[in-house]
C-alpha positions as CSV (number, residue, x, y, z in Angstrom):
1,X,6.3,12.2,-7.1
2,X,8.8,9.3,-7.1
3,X,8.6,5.8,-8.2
4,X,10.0,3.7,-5.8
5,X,9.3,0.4,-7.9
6,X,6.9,-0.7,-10.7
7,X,4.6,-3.9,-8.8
8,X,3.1,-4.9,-11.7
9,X,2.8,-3.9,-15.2
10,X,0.5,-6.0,-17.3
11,X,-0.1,-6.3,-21.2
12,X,-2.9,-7.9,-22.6
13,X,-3.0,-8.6,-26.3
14,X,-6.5,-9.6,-27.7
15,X,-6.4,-11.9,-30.7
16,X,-7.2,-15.0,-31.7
17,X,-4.9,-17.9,-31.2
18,X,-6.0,-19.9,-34.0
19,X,-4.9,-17.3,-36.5
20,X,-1.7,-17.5,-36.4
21,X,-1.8,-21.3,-37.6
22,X,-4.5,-21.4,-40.1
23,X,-3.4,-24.3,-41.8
24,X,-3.5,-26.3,-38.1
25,X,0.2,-27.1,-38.2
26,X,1.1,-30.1,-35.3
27,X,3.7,-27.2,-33.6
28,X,2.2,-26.9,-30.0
29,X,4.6,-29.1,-28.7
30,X,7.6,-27.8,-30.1
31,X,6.5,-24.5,-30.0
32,X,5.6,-24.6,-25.9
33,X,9.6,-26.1,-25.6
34,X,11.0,-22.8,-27.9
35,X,9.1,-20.7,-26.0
36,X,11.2,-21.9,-22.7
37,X,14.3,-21.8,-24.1
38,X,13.8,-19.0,-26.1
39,X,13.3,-16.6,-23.0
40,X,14.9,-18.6,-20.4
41,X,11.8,-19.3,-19.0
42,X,12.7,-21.2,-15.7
43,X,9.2,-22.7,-15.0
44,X,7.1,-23.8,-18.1
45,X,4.2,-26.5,-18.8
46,X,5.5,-29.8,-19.7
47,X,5.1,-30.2,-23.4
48,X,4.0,-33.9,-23.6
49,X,1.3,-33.8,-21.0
50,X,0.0,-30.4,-21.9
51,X,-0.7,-31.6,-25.8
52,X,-2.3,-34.9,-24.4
53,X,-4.1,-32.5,-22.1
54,X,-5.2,-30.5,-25.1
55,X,-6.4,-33.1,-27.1
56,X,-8.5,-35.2,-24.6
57,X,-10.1,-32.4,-23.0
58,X,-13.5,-30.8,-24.0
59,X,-13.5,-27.6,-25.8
60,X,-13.0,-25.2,-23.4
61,X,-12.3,-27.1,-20.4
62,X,-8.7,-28.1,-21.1
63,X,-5.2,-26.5,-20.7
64,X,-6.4,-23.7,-22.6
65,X,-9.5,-22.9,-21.2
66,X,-9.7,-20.2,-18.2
67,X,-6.2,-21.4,-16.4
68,X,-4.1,-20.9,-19.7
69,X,-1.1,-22.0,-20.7
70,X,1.5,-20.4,-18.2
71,X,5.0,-19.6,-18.1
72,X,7.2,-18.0,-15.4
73,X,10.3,-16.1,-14.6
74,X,11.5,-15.8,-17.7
75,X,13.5,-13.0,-19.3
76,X,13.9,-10.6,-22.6
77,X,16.4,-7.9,-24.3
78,X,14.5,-5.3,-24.4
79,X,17.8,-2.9,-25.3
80,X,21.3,-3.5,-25.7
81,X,23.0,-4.6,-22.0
82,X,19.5,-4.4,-20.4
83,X,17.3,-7.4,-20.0
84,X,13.8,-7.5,-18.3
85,X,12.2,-9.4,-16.3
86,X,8.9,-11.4,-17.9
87,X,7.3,-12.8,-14.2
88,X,5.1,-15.2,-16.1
89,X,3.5,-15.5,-19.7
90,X,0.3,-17.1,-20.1
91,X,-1.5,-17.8,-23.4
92,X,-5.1,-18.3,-24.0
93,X,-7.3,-19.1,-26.9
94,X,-8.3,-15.4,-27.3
95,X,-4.8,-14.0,-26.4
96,X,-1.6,-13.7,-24.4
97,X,-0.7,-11.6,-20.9
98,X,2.7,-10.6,-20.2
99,X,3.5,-9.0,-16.0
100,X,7.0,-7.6,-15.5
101,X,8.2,-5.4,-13.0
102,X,9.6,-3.3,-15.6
103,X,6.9,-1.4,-17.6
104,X,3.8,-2.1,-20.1
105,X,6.1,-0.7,-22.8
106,X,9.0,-3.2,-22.3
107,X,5.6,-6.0,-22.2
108,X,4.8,-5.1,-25.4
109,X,8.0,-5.3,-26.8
110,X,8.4,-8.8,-25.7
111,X,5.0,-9.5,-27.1
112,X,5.9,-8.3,-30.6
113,X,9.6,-10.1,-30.2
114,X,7.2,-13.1,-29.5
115,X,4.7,-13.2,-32.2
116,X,7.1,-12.2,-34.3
117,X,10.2,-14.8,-33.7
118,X,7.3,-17.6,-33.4
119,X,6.2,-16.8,-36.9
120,X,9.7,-16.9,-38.3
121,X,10.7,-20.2,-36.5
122,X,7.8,-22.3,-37.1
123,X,6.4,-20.4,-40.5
124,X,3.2,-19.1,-38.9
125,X,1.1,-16.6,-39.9
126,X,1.4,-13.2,-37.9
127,X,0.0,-10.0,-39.0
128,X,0.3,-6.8,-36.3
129,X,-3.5,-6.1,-37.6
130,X,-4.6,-9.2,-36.0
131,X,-4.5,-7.7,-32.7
132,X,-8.3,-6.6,-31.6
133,X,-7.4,-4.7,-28.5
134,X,-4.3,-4.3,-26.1
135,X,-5.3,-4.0,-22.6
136,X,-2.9,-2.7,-19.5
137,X,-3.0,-3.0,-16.0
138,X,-0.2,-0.8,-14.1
139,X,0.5,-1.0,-10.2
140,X,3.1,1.6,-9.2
141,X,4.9,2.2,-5.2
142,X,5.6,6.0,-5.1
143,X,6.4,8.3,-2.5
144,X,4.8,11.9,-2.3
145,X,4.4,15.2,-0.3
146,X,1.1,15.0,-1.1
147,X,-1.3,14.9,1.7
148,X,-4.8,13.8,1.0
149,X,-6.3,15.5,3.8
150,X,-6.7,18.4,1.4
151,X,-9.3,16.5,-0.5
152,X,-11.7,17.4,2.3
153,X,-11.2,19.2,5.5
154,X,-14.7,17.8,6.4
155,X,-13.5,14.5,6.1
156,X,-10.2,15.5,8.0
157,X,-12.6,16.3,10.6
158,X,-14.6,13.2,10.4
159,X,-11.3,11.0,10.6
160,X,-11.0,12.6,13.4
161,X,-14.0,11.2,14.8
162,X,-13.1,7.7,13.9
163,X,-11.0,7.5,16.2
164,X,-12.9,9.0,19.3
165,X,-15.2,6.1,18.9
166,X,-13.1,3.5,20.2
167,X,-14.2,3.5,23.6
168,X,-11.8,1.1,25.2
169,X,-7.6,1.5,25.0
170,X,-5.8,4.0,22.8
171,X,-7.5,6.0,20.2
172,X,-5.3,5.2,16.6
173,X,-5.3,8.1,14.3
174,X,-7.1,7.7,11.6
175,X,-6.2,9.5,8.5
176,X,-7.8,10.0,4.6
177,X,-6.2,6.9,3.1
178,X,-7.3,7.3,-1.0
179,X,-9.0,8.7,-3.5
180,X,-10.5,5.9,-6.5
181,X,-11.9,7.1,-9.6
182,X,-14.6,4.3,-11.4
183,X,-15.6,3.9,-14.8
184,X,-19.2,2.7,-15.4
185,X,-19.4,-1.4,-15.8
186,X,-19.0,-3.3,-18.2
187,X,-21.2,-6.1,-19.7
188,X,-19.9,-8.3,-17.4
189,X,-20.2,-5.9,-14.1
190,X,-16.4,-4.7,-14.2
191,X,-15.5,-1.4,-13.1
192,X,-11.8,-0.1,-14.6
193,X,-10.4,1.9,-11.6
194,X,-7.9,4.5,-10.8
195,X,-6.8,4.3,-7.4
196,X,-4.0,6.2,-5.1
197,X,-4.1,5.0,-1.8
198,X,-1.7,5.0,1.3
199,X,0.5,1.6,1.1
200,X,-0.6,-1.2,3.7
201,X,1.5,-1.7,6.6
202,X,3.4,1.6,5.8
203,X,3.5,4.1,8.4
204,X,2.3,8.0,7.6
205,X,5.3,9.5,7.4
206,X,7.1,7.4,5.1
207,X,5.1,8.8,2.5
208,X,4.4,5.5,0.5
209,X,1.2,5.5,-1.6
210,X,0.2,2.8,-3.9
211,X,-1.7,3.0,-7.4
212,X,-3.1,1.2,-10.0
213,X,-4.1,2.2,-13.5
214,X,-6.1,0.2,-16.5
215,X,-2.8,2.2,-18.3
216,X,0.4,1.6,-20.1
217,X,2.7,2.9,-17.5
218,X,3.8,5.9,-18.9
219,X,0.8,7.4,-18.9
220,X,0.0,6.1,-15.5
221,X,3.0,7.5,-14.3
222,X,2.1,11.3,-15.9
223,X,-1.5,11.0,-14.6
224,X,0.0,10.5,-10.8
225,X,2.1,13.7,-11.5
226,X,-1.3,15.5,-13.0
227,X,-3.0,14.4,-9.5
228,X,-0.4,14.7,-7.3
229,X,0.2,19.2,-8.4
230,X,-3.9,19.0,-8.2
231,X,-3.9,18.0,-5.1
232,X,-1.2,19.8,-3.5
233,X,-2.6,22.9,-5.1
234,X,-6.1,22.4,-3.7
């Protein structure tokens, strides 16, 4: 198994907002234009017009209702000489999402670099045991021997057939394209998947496969390797 490039790794950090200014401090405004320079954030919201959005709009219908407050293309240290990537920041009343094309690990380091520097700067209150739940979402581009033909020769077979049917023109080949594990839903009807599938628009023998995880990426990445010996053993 090899990684070709990381599409998406996602942190979600669960908290409440709110807590970290308890004592309602007016720092919105200045806080959205350190957040910018801070991390070099080349597109932010305008600072002005999203406070006067705030403050005009109904509880939660205004810049920090389902839309969040977003920032894009920014950058962090993460280690010395290397900086990441942060594709877009977005804070919402119940939290903050990072996506980078680096890792979920490197997301929460920036999250923690966050909270933390925000606290210091503007003397907010930030305590790591505020955090209810952290949440990931890994996408992954690898390239394997793998074939997942092996998963069933029965369905090798029916494939097969798939192709047959086309009763007009050439007959395209048809192949087993993925295998998806489901958890049960959630409360609100949401399933958290595993998936490893053949890459769109990638022919057969390039060997492409994409995957997504509800993971940090490291253990995404050892899960793929897990799945990958399975399979070839099978």
């Amino acid at each position: 198994m090899k990684i070709i490039h990381v599409k998406l790794a996602r942190s979600i950090w669960l908290f409440d907002l709110q807590d970290l200014n308890p004592s309602g401090k007016d720092v919105l405004e200045d806080l959205i234009a350190w957040i910018k320079d801070s991390y070099d954030f080349k597109i932010a919201p305008d600072p002005a017009a999203l406070v006067a959005g705030i403050r005009t709009s109904p509880a939660g219908q205004g810049s920090q209702g389902p839309s969040g407050i977003v920032f894009q293309r920014g950058h962090f240290q993460a280690r010395e000489e290397i900086f990441v990537e942060i594709s877009s920041l977005t804070l919402y009343s119940d939290g903050i999402v990072i996506d980078t094309p680096a890792s979920t690990l490197d997301g929460d380091q920036f999250a923690q670099d966050l909270l933390h520097s925000a606290a210091q700067e503007f003397a907010l209150t930030y305590d790591k045991d505020s955090i209810r739940k952290r949440l990931y979402l890994s996408e992954l581009i690898v390239r394997s021997d793998l074939s997942l033909d092996v998963v069933n020769p029965r369905l090798t077979a029916f494939s097969a057939r798939i192709g047959e049917a086309f009763l007009e023109g050439s007959k395209p080949q048809f192949r087993v394209a993925g295998v998806s594990f489901w958890s049960e839903p959630n409360d609100a009807g949401a399933h958290r998947m595993f998936t490893l599938e053949r890459q769109l628009g990638k022919g057969f023998s390039e060997r492409r496969y994409y995957s997504q995880a509800p993971l940090p990426t490291n253990e995404h990445v050892k899960l793929l390797e897990e799945l990958e010996q399975t399979l070839m053993e099978a």
